[in-house]
Biotite code that builds the C-alpha atoms (Angstrom):
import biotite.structure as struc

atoms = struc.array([
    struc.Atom([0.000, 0.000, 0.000], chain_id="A", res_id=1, res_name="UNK", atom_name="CA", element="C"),
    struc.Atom([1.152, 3.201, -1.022], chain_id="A", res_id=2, res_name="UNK", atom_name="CA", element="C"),
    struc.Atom([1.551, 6.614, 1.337], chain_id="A", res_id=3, res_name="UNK", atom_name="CA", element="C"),
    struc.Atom([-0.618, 8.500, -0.325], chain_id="A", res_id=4, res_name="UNK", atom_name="CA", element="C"),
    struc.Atom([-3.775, 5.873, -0.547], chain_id="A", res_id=5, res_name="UNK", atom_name="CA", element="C"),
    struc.Atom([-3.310, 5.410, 3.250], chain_id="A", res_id=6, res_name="UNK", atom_name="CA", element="C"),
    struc.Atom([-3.466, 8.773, 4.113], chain_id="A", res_id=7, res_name="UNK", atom_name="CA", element="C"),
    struc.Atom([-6.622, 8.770, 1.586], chain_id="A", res_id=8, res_name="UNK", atom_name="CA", element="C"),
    struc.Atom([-7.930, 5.889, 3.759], chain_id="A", res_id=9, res_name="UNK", atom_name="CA", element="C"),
    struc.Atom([-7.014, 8.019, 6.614], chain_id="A", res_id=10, res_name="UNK", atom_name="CA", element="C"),
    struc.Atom([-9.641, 10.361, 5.835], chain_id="A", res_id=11, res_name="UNK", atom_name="CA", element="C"),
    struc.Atom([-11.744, 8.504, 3.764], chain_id="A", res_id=12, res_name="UNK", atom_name="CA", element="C"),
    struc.Atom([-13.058, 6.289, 6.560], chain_id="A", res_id=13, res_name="UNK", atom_name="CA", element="C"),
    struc.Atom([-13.907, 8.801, 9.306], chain_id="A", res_id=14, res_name="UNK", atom_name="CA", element="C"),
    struc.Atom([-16.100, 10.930, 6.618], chain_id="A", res_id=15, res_name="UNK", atom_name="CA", element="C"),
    struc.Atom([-17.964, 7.301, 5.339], chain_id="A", res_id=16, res_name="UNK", atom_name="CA", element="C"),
    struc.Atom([-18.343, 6.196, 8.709], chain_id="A", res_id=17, res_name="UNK", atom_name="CA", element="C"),
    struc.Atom([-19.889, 10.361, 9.766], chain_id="A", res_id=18, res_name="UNK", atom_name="CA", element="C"),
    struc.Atom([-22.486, 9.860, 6.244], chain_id="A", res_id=19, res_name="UNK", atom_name="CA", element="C"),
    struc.Atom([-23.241, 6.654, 7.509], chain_id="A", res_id=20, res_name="UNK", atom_name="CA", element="C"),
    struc.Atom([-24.274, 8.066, 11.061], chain_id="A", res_id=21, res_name="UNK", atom_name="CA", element="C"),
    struc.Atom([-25.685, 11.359, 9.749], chain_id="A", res_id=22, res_name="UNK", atom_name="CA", element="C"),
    struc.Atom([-27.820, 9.478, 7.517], chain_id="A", res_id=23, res_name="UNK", atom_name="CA", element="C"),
    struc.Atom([-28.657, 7.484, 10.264], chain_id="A", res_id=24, res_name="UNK", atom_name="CA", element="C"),
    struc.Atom([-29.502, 9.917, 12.366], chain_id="A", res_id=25, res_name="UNK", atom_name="CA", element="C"),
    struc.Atom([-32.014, 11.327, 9.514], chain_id="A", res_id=26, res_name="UNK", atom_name="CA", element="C"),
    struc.Atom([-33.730, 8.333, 8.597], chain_id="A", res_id=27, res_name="UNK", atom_name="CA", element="C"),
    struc.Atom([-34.811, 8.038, 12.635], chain_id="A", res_id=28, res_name="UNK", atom_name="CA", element="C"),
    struc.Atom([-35.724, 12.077, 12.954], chain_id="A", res_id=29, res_name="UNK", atom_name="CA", element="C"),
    struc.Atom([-37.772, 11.284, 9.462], chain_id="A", res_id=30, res_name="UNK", atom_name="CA", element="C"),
    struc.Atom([-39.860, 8.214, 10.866], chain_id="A", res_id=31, res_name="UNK", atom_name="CA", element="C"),
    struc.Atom([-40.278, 10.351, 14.204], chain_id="A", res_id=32, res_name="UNK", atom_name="CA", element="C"),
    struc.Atom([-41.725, 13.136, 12.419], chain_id="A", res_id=33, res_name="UNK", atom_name="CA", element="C"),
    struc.Atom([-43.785, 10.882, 9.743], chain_id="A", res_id=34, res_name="UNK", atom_name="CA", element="C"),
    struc.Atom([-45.433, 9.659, 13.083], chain_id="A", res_id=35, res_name="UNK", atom_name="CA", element="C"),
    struc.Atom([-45.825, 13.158, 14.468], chain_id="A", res_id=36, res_name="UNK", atom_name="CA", element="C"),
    struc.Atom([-47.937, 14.187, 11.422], chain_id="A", res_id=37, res_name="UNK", atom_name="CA", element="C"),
    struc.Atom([-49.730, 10.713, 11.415], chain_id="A", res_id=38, res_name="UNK", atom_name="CA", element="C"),
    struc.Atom([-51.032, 11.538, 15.083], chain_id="A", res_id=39, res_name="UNK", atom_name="CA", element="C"),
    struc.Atom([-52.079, 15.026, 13.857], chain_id="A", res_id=40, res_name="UNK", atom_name="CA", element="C"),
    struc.Atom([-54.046, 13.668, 10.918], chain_id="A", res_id=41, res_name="UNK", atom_name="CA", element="C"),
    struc.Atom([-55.488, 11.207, 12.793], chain_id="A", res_id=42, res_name="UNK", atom_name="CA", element="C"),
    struc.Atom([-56.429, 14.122, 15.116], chain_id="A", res_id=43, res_name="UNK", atom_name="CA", element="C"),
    struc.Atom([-57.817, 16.077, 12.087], chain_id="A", res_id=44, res_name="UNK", atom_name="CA", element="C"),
    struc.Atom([-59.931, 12.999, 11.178], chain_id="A", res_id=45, res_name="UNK", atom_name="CA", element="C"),
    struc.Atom([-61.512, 12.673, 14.204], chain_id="A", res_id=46, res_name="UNK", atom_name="CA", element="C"),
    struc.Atom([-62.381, 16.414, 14.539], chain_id="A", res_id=47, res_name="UNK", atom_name="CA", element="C"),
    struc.Atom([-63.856, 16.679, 11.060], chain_id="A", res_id=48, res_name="UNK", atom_name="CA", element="C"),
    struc.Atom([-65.757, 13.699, 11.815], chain_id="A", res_id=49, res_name="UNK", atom_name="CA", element="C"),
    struc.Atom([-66.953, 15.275, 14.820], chain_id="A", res_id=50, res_name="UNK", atom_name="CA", element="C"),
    struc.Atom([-68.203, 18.153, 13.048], chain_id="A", res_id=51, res_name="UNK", atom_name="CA", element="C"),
    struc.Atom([-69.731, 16.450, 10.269], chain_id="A", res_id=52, res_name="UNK", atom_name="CA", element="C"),
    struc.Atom([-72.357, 14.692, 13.121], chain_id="A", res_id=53, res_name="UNK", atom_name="CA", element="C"),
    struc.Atom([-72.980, 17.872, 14.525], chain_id="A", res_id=54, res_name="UNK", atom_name="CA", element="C"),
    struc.Atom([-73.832, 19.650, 11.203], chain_id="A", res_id=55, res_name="UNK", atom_name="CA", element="C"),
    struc.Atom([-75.533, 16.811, 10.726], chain_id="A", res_id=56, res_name="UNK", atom_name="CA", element="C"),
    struc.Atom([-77.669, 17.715, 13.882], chain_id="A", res_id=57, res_name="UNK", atom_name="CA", element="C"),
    struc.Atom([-78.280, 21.101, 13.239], chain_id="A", res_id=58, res_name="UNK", atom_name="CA", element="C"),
    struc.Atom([-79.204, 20.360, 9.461], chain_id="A", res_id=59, res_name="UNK", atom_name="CA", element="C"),
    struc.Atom([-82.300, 18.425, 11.553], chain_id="A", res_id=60, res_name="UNK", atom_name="CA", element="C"),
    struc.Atom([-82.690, 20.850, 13.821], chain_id="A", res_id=61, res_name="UNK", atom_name="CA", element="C"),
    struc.Atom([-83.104, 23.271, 11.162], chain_id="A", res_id=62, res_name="UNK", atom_name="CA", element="C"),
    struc.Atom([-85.381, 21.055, 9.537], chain_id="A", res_id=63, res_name="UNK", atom_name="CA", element="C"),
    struc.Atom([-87.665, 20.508, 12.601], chain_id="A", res_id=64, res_name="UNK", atom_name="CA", element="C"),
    struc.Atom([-88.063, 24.700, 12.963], chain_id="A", res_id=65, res_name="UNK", atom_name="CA", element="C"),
    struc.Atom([-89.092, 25.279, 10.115], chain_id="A", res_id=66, res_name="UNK", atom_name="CA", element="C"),
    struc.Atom([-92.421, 22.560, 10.275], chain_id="A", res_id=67, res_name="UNK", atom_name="CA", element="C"),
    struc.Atom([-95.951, 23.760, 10.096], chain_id="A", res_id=68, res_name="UNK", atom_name="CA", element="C"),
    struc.Atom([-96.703, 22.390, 13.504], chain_id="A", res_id=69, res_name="UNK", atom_name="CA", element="C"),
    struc.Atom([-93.598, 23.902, 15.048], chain_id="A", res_id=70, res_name="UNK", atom_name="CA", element="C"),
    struc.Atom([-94.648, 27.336, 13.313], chain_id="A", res_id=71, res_name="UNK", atom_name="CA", element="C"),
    struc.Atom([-98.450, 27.398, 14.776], chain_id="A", res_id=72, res_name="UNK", atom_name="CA", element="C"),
    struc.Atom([-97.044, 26.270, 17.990], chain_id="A", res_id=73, res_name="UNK", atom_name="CA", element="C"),
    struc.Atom([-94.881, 29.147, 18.726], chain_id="A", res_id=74, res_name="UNK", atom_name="CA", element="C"),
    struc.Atom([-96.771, 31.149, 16.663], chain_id="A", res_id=75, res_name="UNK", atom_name="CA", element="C"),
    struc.Atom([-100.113, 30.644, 19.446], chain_id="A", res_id=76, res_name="UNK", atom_name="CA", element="C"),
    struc.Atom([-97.873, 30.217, 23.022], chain_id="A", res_id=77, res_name="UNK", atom_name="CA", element="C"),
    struc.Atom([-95.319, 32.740, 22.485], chain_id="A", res_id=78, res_name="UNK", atom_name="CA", element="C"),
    struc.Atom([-96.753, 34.974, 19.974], chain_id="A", res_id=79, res_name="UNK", atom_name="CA", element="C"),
    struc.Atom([-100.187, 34.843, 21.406], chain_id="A", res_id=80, res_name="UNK", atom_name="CA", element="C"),
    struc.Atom([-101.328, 34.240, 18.331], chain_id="A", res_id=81, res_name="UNK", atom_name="CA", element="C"),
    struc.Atom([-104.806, 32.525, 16.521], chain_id="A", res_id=82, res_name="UNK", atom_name="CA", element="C"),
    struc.Atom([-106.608, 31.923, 13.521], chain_id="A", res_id=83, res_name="UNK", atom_name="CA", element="C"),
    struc.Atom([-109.576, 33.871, 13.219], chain_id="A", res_id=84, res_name="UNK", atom_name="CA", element="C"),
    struc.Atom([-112.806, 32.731, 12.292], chain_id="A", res_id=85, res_name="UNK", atom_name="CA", element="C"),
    struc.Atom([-113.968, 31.451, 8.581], chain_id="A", res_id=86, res_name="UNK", atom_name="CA", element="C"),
    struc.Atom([-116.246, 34.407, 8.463], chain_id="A", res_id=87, res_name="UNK", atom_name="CA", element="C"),
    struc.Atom([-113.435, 37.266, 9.238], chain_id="A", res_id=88, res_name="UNK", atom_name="CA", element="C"),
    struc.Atom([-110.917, 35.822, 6.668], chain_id="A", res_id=89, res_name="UNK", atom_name="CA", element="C"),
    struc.Atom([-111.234, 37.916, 3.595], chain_id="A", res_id=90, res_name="UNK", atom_name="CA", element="C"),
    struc.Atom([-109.741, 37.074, -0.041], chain_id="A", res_id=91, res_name="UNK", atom_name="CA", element="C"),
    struc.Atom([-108.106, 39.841, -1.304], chain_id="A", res_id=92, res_name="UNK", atom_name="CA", element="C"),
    struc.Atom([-108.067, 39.460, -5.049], chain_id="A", res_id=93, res_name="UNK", atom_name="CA", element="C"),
    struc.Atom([-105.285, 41.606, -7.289], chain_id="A", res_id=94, res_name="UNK", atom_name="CA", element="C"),
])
C-alpha cells in the first residue's frame, strides 16, 4: 500500500463512517416526524368527523323549525297568536 492511498484511507473512513451516522440519524428524525404528522391527521380525522355529526344535527334541527306544527305552535304560546274565524278571513283578489 502506497503513502498516499493510506493517508486517503485516513480520511476517507472517518467521513464514510460520519455519512453513515448522519444518515442514520435522519432516517430516525424522518420516521419520528412521519409519526408526528400521522397523530395530527389522525387528530384532524376525528375532529372533522366530529363536526360532520354535529352539522348533521343542526341540518335536523333546522329542519324541525321550520315545520308547520312547530310554526303554529310558537306562533299561538309565544306569539299569542290565533286563527280567526272562517267568516273574518277575507280574499283579497289583485
Amino acid at each position: 500500500m502506497s503513502l498516499v492511498s493510506g493517508k486517503v484511507l485516513v480520511v476517507v473512513v472517518p467521513v464514510l463512517w460520519v455519512a453513515a451516522l448522519g444518515s442514520a440519524a435522519g432516517a430516525i428524525y424522518c420516521k419520528h416526524r412521519a409519526r408526528e404528522l400521522f397523530v395530527e391527521l389522525e387528530q384532524l380525522n376525528a375532529r372533522r368527523d366530529n363536526l360532520e355529526i354535529e352539522w348533521g344535527q343542526l341540518q335536523l334541527e333546522q329542519s324541525a323549525w321550520s315545520t308547520h306544527a312547530f310554526v303554529e305552535r310558537v306562533a299561538s304560546t309565544k306569539l299569542h297568536m290565533a286563527m280567526p274565524p272562517p267568516k273574518e278571513i277575507e280574499i283579497v283578489a289583485p
